[in-house]
Each structure stands twice: as structure tokens, then as C-alpha cells.
KOLLUM-115858 format. One line per 5 residues: number of its first residue (from 1); their letters; for each residue x, y, z of N, C-alpha, C. Coordinates in steps of 0.05 Angstrom, whole numbers, plus 5000, padded with zeros to 4 digits. Atoms other than C-alpha are relative to their C-alpha. Last residue first. Example, Ala and Ser with C-alpha at 12.3 -4.5 7.8 and 13.67 -1.06 7.14 Angstrom:
<nodes>
2	sa	4984 4976 4999 5273 4979 5143 4985 5022 5014; 5018 4976 5000 5246 4910 5156 5018 5024 5000 $
</nodes>
This chain:
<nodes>
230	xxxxx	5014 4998 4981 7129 3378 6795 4967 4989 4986; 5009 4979 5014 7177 3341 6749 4977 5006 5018; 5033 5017 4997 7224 3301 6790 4986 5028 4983; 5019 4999 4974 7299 3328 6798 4963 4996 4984; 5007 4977 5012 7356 3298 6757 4964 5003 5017 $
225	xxxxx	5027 5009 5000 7407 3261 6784 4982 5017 4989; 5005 4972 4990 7477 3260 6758 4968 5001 5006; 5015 4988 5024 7501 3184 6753 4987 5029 5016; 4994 5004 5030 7543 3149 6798 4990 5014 4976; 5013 5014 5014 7544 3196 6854 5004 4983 4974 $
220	xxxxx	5000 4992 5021 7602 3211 6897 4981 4988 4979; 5008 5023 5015 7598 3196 6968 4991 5018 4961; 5008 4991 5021 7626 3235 7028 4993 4981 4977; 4980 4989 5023 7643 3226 7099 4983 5007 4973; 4981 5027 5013 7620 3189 7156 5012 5022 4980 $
215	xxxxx	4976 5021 4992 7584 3236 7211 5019 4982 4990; 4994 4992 4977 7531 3256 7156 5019 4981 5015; 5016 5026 4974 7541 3223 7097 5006 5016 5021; 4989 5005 4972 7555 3289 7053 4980 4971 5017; 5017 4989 4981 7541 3281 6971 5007 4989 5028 $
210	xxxxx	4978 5005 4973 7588 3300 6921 4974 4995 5022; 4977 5010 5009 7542 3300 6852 5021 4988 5027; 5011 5026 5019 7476 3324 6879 5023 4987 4990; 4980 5036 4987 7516 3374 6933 4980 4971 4983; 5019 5007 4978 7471 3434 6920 5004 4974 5007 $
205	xxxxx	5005 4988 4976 7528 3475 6895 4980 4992 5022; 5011 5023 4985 7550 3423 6853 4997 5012 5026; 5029 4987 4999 7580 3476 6797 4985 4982 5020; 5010 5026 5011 7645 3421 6792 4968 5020 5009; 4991 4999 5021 7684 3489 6821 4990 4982 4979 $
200	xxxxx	5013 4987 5013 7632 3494 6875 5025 5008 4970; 5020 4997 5009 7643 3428 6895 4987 5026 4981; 4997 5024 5013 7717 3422 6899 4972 5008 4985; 4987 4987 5027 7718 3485 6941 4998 4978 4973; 5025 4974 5005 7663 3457 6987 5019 5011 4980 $
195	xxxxx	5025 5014 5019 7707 3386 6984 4981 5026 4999; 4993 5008 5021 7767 3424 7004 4982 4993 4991; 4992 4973 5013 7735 3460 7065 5005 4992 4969; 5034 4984 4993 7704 3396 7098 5008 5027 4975; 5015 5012 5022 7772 3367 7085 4970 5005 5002 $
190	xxxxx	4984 4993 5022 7802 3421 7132 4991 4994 4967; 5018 4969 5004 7748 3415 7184 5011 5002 4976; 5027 5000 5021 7768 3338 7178 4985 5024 4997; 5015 5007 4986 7850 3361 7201 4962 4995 4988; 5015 4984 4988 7901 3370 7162 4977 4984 5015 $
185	xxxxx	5009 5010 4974 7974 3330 7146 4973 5018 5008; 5015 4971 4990 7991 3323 7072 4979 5001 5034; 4977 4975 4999 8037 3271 7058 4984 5021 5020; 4994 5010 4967 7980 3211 7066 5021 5021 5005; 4983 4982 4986 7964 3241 7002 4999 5003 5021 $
180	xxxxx	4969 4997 5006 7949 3184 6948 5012 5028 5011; 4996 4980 5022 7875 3200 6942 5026 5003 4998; 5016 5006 5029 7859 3150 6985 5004 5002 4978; 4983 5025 5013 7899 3177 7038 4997 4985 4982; 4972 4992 5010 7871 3241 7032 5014 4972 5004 $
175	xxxxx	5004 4988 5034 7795 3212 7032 5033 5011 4992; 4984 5019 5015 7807 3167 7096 5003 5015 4982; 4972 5003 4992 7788 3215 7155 5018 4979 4979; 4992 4977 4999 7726 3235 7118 5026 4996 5002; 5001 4990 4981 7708 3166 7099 5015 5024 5003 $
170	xxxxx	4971 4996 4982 7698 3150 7035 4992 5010 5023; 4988 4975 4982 7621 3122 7019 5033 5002 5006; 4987 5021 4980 7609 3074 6951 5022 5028 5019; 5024 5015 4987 7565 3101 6895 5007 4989 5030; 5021 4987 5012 7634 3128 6852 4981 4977 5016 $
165	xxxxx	5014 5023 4978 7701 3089 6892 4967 5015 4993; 5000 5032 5002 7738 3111 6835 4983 4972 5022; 5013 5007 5036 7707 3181 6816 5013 4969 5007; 5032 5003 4997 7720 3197 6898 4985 4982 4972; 5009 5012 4983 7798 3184 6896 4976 4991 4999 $
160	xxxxx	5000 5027 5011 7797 3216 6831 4992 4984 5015; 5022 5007 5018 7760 3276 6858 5011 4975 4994; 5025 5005 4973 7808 3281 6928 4988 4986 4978; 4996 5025 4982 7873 3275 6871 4980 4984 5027; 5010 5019 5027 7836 3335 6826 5017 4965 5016 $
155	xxxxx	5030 5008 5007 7834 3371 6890 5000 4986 4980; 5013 5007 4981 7901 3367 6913 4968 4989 4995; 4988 5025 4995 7937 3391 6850 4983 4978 5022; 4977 5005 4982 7887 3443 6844 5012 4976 4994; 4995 5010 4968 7826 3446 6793 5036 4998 5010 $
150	xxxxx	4973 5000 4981 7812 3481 6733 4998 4990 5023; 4998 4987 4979 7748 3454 6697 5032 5004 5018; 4978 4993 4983 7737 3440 6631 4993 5014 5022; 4995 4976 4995 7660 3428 6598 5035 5002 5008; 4985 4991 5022 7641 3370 6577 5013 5021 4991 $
145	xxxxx	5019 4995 5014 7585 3361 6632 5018 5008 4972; 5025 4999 4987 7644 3376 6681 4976 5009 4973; 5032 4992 5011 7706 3361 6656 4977 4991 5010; 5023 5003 4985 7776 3345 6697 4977 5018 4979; 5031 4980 5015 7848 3346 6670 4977 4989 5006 $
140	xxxxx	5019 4974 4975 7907 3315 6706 4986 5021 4991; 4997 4981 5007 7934 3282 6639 4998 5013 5019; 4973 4993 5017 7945 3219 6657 5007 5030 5006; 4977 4998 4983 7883 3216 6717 5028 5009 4985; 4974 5017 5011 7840 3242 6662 5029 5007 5024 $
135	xxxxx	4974 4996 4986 7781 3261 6696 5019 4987 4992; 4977 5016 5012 7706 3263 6673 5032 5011 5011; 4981 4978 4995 7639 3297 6712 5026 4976 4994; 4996 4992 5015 7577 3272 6693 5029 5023 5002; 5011 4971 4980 7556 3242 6751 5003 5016 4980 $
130	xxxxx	5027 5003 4978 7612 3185 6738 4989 5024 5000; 5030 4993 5016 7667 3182 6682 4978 4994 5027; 5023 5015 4975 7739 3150 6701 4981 5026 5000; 5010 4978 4987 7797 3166 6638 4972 4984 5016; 4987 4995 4972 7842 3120 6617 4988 5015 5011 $
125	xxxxx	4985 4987 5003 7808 3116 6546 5021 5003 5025; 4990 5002 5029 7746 3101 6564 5021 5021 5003; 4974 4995 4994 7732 3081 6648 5005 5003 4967; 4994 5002 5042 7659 3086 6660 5033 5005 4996; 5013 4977 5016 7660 3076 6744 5010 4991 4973 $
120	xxxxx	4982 4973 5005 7688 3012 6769 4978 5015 4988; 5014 4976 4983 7632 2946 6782 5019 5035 5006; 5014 5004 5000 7670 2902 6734 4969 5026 5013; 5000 4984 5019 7737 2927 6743 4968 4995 4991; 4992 4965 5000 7728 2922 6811 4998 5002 4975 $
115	xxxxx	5023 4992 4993 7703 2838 6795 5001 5036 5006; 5026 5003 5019 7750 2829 6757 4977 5020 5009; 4992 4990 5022 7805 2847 6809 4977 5007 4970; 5002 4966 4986 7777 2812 6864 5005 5020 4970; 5038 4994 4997 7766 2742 6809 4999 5033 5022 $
110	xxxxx	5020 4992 5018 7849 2758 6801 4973 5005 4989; 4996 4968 5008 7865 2773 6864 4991 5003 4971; 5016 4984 4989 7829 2706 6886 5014 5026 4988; 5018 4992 5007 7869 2669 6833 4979 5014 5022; 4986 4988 5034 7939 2687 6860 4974 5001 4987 $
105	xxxxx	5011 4971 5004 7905 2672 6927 5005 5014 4981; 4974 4994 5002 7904 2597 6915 4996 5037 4996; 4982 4975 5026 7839 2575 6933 5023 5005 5000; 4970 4972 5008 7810 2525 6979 5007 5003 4972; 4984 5016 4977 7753 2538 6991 5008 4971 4993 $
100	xxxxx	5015 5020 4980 7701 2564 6931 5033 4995 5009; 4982 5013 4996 7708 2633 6904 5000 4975 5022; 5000 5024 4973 7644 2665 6889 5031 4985 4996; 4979 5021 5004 7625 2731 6859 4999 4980 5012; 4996 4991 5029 7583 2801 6854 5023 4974 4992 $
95	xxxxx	4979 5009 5005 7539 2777 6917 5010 4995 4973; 4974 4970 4997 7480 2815 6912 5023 4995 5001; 5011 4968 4977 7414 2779 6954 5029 5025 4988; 5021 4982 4994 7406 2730 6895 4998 5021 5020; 4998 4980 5038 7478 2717 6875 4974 5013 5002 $
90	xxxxx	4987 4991 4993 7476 2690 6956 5008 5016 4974; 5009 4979 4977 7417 2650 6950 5021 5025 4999; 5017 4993 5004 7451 2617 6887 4980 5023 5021; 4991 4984 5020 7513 2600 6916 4969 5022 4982; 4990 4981 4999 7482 2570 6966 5007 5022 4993 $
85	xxxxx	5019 4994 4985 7437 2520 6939 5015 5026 5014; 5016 4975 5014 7491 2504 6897 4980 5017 5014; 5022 4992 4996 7521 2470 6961 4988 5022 4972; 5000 5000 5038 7592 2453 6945 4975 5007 4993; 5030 5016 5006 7607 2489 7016 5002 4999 4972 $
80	xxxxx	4983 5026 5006 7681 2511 7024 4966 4987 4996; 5017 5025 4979 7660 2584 7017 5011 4970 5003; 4976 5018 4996 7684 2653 7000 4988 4979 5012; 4999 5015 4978 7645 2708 6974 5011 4976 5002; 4995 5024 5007 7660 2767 6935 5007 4974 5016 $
75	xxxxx	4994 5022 4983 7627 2831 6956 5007 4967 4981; 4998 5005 5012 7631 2908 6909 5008 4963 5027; 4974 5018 4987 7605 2950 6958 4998 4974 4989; 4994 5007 5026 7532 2974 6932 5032 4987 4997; 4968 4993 5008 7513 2990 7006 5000 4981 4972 $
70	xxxxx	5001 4984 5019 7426 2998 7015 5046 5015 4991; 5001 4978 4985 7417 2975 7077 5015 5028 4979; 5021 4990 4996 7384 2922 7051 5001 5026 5010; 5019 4985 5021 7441 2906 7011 4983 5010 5011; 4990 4986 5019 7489 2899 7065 4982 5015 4982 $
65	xxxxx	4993 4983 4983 7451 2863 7114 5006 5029 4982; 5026 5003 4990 7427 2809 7070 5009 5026 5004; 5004 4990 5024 7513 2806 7058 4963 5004 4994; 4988 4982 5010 7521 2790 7122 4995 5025 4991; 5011 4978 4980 7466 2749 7139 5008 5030 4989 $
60	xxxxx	5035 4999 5013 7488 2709 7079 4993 5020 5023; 5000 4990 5029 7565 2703 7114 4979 5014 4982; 4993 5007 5023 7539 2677 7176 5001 5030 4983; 5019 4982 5034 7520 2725 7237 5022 4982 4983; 5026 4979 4989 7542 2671 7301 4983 5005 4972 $
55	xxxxx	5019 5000 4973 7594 2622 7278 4997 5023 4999; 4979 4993 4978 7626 2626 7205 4980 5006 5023; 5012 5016 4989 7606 2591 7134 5021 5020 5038; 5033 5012 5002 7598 2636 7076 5001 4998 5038; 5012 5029 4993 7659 2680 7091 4974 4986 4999 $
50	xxxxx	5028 5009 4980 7652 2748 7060 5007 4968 5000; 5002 5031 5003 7717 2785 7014 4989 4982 5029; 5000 5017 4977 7699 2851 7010 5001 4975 4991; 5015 5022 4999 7713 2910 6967 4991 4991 5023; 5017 5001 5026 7733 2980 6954 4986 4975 4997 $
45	xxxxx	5003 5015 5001 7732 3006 7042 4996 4998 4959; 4969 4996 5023 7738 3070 7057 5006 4976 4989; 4994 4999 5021 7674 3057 7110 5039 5005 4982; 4971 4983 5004 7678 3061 7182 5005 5016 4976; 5019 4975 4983 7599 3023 7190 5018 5025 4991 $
40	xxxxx	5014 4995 5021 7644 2971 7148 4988 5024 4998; 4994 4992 5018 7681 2960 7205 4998 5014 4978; 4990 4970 4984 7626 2953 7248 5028 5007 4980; 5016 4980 5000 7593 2906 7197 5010 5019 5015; 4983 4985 5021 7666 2864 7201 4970 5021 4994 $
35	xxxxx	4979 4982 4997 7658 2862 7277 4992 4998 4966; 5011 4979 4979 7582 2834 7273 5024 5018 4994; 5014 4991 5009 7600 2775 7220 4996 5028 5016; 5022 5008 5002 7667 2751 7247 4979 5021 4992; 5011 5024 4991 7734 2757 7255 4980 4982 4998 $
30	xxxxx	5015 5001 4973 7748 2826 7222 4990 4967 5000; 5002 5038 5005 7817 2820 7168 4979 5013 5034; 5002 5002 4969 7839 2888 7141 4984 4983 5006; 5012 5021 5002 7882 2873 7071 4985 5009 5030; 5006 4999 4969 7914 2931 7041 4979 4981 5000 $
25	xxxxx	5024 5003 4986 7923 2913 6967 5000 5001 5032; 5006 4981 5000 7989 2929 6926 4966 5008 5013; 5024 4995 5033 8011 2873 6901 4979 5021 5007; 4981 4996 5016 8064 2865 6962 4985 5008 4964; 4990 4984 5004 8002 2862 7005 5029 5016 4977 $
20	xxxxx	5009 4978 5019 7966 2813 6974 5015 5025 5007; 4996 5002 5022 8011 2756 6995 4990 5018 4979; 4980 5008 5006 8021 2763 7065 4997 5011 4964; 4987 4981 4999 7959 2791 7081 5025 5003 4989; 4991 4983 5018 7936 2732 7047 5002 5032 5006 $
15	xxxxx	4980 5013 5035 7963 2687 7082 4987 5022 4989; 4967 4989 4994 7957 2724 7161 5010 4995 4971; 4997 4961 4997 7872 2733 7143 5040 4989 4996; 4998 4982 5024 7883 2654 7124 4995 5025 4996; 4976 5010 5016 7913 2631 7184 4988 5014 4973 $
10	xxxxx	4970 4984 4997 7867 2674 7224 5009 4986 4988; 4983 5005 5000 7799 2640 7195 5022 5013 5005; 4986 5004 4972 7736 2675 7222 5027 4973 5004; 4998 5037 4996 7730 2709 7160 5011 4991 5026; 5013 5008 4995 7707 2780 7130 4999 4970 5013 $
5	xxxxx	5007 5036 5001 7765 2796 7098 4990 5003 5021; 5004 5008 4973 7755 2877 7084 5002 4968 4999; 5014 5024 4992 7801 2904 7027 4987 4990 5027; 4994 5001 4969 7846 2977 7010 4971 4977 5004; 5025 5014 4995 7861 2978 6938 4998 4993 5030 $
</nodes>
């Protein structure tokens, strides 16, 4: 699970780097409202944890920001205000949580946690379901429309990657690490190549299922779309 903290507290970016890393969460910690949007801009990203209260672009700006710009990025916000008035604005622009100041980060991984499984692709059975295309990480088996499809070692580790962060952009240069293969050393022409083999084995020859963010990377639909009746 790779995390943005959003907060212009350093003592608590250094705690719970501390504490989530060993549990298996990359933690990257931007200062304030402006740097963690450029971050963000980066994508690979499965959550965020958003300071309400922090000089310049507040917290609410933020997240304002976010939705309008149309990211589905799963945000759980962090505040020491008792202010309902807050909380409320901030469930209204999209905020999928709230943890009020101070916390013990044992329960922040758990409300993080929730909240992913909450906003995850269809998950029955151990298997992750988006677009209409299913994947049993266990088994390493992949169906399209109910169908079987052979895939690579490689490629069915890009697709999971993609089927777990479903609506929500990877970045080019992130998708093999993602996908649990920081091993494998190529270059983004390379993953350019993989995802066109990927696609036309998942029949997605007109990229409705996988689709390219220019300059950023790739984005896996939640649901398969279906085209307008003329």
C-alpha cells in the first residue's frame, strides 16, 4: 500500500513512517497543500491521509481540488477541530473518512484499511472483478467477460496491480513496482509494449478497459463502458 500524508506536521510524517512501515505501507509525507497536489499530479498513489488545518491551501481546498478534477482517490482526513461544521463540508465535497487529532496510528491503519476495502474493486471469493475482466490472484487465472484468458507471468501481475487500484491512475514508471516487480529492470517504451500485449489479449483493442493518461500512465476502468446509441 503505498500512502500520501498530506500534513504540515514533521513529527507526525517521522511517527507514522515509523510505524506503518513495518505493516507494510509506504508512507510519502508532502508539507503542505500545493506540494502534496504535485505529488499527486505523479500519481501511484492508493490513498491519502489530508490535514484539515494547515497554512496556505487548507485541507478542504485540497480535497475541493481533488474531486473537481475528477480523482476518486480514496481520502481520509485528519483534524484536531471538534467543529462538526467541518466534518460535514468535507463528507460533502468526498472525503471517504475522518480521524480526529490525536490518534493512535494503530487505529488510523485500521479506519485506512476500511476505508480501501471499502472503495476496492468487487472482491468474491479472493478474486478482484472490474470492467468485466476477473483475476484470481491464488490461482493466477484471469477472465474476460467469463471467458479465460492466457496471460504471462508478468502480465497477469501488471493486471492485478491495475484491477486493485481500478478508477485510480498508475503511473507508468510505477506499474512494475506495483505489481510486485521491482526485479524486472525496463524502460516506459517497454511498459508501453506490455500493456498493448495485455490489451489485446483482454480483446481491449480500443483501450475502453485499460485506458492511457497521456504523459502519466494508465487507468483501469471500473466498469466496462458501453457506447451511446446513435
Amino acid at each position: 500500500m503505498r500512502v500520501l500524508l498530506i500534513d504540515d506536521d514533521a513529527r507526525l510524517a517521522e511517527l507514522l513512517t515509523g510505524y506503518l512501515g513495518p505493516q507494510e505501507v509506504q508512507l510519502v509525507h508532502a508539507a503542505g497543500g500545493q506540494a502534496g497536489l504535485a505529488q499527486l499530479a505523479a500519481g501511484g498513489f492508493d490513498a491519502v491521509l489530508l490535514d484539515v488545518m494547515m497554512p496556505g491551501m487548507d485541507g478542504l481546498a485540497v480535497l475541493r481540488h481533488l474531486r473537481d478534477a475528477g480523482h476518486r482517490l480514496p481520502v481520509l482526513m485528519l483534524t484536531a477541530r471538534g467543529d462538526e461544521a467541518d466534518r460535514v463540508v468535507g463528507l460533502e465535497l468526498g472525503a471517504d473518512d475522518y480521524v480526529g487529532k490525536p490518534f493512535s496510528p494503530r487505529e488510523l491503519l485500521a479506519r485506512l484499511r476500511a476505508v480501501l476495502r471499502r472503495t476496492s474493486p468487487d472482491q468474491v471469493a479472493g478474486k478482484l472483478t472490474a470492467a468485466g475482466i476477473t483475476v484470481d490472484p491464488g490461482a493466477r487465472e484471469a477472465w474476460v467477460d467469463g471467458a479465460p484468458v492466457e496471460l504471462t507471468g508478468l502480465e497477469i501481475d501488471i493486471l492485478i496491480a491495475l484491477l486493485r487500484r481500478a478508477g485510480r491512475v498508475v503511473p507508468r514508471t510505477a506499474i512494475l513496482e506495483l505489481a510486485g516487480r521491482g526485479d524486472v529492470s525496463v524502460g516506459e517504451r517497454a511498459v508501453d509494449v506490455h500493456i498493448s500485449r495485455l490489451r489485446k489479449k483482454l480483446g481491449d483493442d480500443d483501450a475502453t478497459r485499460i485506458r492511457t493518461v497521456r504523459g502519466v500512465g494508465y487507468v483501469l476502468a471500473r466498469a466496462t463502458e458501453t457506447p451511446e446509441a446513435p
